[in-house]
N, CA, C and O of each residue as an XYZ file, in Angstrom:
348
protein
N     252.753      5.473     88.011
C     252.118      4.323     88.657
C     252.295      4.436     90.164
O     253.391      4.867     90.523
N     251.534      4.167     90.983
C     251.109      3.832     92.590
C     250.896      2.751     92.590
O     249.939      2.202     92.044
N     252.061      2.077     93.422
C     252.053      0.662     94.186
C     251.668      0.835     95.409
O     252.144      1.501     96.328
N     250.227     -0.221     95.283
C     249.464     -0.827     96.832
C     249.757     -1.836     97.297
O     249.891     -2.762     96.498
N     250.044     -2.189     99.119
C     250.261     -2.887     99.734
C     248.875     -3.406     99.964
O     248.059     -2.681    100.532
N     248.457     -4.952     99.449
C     247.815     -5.933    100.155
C     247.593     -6.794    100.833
O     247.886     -7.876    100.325
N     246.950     -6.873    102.380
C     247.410     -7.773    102.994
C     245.658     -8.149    103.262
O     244.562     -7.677    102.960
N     246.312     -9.484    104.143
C     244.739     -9.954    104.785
C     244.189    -10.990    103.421
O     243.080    -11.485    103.617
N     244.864    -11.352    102.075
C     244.249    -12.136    101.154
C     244.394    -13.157    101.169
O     245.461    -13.713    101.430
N     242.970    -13.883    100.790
C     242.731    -15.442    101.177
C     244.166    -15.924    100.129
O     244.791    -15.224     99.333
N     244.356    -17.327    100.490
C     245.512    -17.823    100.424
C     245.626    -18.754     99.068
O     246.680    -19.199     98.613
N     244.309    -18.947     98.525
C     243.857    -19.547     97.522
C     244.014    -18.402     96.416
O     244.562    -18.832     95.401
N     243.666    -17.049     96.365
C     243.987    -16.201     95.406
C     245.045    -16.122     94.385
O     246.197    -16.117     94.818
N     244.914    -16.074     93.417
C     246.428    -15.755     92.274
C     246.510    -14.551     91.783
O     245.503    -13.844     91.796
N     247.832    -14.031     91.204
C     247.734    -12.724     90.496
C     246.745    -12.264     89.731
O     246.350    -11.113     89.918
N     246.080    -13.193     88.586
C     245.432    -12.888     87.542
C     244.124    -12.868     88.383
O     243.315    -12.249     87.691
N     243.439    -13.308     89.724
C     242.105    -13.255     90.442
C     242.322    -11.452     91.421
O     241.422    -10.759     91.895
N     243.706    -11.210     91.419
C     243.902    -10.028     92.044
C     244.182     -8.873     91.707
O     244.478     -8.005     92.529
N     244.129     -8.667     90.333
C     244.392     -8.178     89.165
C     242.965     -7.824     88.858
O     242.654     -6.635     88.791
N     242.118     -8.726     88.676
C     240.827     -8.570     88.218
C     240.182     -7.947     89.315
O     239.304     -7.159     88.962
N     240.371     -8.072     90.707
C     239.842     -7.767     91.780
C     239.871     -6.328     91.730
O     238.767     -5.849     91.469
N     240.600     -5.669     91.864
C     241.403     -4.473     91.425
C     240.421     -3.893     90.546
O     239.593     -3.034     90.849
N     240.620     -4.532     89.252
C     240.383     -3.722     88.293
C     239.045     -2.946     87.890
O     238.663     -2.257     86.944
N     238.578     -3.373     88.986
C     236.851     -2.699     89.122
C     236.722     -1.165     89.866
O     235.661     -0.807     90.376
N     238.022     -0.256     89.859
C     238.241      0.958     90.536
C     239.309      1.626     89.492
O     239.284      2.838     89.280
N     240.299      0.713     88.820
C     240.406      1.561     87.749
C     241.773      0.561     87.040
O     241.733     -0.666     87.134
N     242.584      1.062     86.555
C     243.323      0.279     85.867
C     244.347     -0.439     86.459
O     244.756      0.022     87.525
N     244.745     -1.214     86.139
C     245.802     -2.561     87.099
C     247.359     -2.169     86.124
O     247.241     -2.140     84.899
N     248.627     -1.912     86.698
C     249.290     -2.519     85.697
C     249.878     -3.507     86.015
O     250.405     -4.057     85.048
N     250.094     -4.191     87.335
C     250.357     -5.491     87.725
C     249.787     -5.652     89.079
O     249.298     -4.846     89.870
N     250.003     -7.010     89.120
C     249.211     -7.578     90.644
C     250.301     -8.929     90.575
O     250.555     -9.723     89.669
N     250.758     -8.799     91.839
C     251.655     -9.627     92.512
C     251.046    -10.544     94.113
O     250.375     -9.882     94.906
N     251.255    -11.549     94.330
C     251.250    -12.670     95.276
C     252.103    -13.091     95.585
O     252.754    -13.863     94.881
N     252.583    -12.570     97.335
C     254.142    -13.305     97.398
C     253.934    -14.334     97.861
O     252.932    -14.666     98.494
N     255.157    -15.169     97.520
C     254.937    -16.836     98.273
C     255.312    -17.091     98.980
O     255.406    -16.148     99.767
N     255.698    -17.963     99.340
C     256.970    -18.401    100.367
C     258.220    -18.844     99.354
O     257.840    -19.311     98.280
N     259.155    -18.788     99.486
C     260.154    -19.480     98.295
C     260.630    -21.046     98.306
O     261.192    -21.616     97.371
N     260.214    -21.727     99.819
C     260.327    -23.233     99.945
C     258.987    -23.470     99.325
O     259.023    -23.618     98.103
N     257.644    -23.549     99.977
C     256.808    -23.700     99.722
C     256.030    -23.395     98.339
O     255.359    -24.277     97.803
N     256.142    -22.243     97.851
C     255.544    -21.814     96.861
C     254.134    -21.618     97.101
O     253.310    -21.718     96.191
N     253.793    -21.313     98.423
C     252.623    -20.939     98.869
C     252.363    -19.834     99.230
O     253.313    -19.319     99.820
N     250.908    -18.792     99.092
C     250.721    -17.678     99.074
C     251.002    -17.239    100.583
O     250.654    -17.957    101.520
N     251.564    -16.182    100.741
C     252.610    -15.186    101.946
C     250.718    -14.436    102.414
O     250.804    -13.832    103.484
N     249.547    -14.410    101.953
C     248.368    -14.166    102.393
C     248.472    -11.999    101.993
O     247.652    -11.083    102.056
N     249.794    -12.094    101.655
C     249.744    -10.454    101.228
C     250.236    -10.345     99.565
O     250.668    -11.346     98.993
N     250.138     -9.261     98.996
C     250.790     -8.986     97.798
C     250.707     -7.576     97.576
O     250.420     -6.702     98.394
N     251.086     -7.428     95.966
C     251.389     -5.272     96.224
C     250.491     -5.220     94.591
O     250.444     -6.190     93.835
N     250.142     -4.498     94.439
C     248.739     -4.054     93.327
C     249.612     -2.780     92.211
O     249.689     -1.824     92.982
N     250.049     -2.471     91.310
C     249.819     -1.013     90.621
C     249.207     -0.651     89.914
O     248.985     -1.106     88.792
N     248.787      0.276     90.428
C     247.248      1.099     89.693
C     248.356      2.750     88.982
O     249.176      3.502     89.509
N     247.926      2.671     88.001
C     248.110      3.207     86.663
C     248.204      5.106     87.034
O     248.688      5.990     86.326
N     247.630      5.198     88.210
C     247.858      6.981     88.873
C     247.269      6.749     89.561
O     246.339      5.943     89.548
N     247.699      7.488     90.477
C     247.938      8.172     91.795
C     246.021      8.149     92.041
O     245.500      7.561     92.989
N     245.460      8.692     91.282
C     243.677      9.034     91.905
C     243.350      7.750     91.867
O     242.520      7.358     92.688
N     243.851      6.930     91.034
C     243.121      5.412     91.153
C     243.902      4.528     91.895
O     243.498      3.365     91.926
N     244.948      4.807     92.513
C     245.433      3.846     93.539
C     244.869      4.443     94.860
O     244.841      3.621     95.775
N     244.227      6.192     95.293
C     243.245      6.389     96.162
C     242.076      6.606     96.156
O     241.392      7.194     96.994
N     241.636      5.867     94.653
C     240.288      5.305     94.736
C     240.059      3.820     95.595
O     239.125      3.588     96.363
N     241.228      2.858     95.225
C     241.365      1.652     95.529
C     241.514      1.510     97.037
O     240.949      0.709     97.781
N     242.303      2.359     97.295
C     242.193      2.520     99.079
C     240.944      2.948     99.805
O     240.797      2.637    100.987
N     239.958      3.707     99.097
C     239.500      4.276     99.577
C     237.866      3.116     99.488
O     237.112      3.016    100.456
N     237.579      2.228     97.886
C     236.763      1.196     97.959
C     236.938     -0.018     98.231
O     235.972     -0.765     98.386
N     238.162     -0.427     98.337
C     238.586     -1.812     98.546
C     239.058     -1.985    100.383
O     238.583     -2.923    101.023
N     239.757     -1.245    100.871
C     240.099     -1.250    102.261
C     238.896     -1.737    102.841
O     237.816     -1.159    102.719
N     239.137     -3.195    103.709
C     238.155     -3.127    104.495
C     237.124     -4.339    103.629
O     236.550     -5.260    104.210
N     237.069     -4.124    102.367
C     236.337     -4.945    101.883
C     236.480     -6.663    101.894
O     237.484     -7.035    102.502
N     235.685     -7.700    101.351
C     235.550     -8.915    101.477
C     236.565     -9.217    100.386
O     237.041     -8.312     99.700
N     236.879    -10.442    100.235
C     237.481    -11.131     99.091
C     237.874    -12.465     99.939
O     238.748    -12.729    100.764
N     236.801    -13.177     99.333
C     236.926    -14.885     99.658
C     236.567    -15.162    100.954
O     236.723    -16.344    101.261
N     236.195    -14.543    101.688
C     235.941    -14.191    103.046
C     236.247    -13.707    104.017
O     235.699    -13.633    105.117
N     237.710    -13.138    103.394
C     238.749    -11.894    104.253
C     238.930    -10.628    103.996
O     239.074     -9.998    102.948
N     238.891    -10.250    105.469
C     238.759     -8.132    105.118
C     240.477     -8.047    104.602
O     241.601     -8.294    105.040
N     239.826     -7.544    103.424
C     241.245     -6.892    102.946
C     242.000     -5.678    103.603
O     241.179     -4.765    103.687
N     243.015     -5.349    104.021
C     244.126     -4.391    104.384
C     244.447     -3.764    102.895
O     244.818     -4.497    101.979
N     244.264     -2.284    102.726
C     244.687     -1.816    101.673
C     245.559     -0.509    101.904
O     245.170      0.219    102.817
N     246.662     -0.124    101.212
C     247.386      0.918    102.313
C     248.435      0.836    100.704
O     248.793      0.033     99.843
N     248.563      2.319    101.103
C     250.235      2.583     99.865
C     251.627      2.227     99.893
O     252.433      3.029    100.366
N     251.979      1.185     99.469
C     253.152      0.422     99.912
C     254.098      1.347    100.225
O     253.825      2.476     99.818
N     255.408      1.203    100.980
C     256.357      1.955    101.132
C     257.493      1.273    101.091
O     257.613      0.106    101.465
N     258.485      2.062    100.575
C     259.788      1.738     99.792
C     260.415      0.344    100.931
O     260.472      0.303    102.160
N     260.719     -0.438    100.119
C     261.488     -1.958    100.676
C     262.720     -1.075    101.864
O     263.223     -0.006    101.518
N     263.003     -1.623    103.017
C     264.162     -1.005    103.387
C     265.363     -2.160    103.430
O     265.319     -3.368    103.659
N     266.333     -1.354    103.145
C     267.393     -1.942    103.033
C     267.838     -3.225    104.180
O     267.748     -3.204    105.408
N     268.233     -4.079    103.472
C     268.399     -5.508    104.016
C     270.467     -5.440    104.312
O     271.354     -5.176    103.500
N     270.517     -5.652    105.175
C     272.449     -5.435    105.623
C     272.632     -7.132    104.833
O     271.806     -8.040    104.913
N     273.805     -7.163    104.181
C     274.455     -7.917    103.256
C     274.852     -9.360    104.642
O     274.796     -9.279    105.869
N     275.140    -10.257    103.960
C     275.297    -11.296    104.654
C     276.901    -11.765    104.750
O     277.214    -12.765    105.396
């Protein structure tokens, strides 16, 4: 699996509308919407996995740039979380 970084998504969107969005380039195995954790309101980005590698750079390659709800989507191959120093 290839996890995609999405940003630029309207704020009204849910997993299961971004999931489906997706899934018109090839297979989804999850679609995520981050929130805020007070709010519980959409963070306007989330991360996509597409099922291999050719179909997560199919997805970059038809979705980048494209509309959804009236915002150009940002589509790009997520990269590893970096480490957060302990509190």
């Amino acid at each position: 699996m290839k996890k995609l970084y999405v940003a630029s998504l309207p704020y009204s969107v849910t997993d299961e509308e971004l999931a489906q969005f997706f899934s018109q380039v090839g297979t989804v195995e999850s679609a995520f919407v981050m929130k805020d954790k007070m709010t519980r309101r959409s963070r306007g980005f989330g991360f996509v996995e597409m099922s291999s590698e050719a179909e997560a750079n199919a997805a970059i390659e038809k979705l980048n740039g494209a509309d959804m709800g009236g915002r150009t989507l940002v589509v790009n191959m997520a990269r590893p979380q970096a480490e957060r120093p302990e509190r």
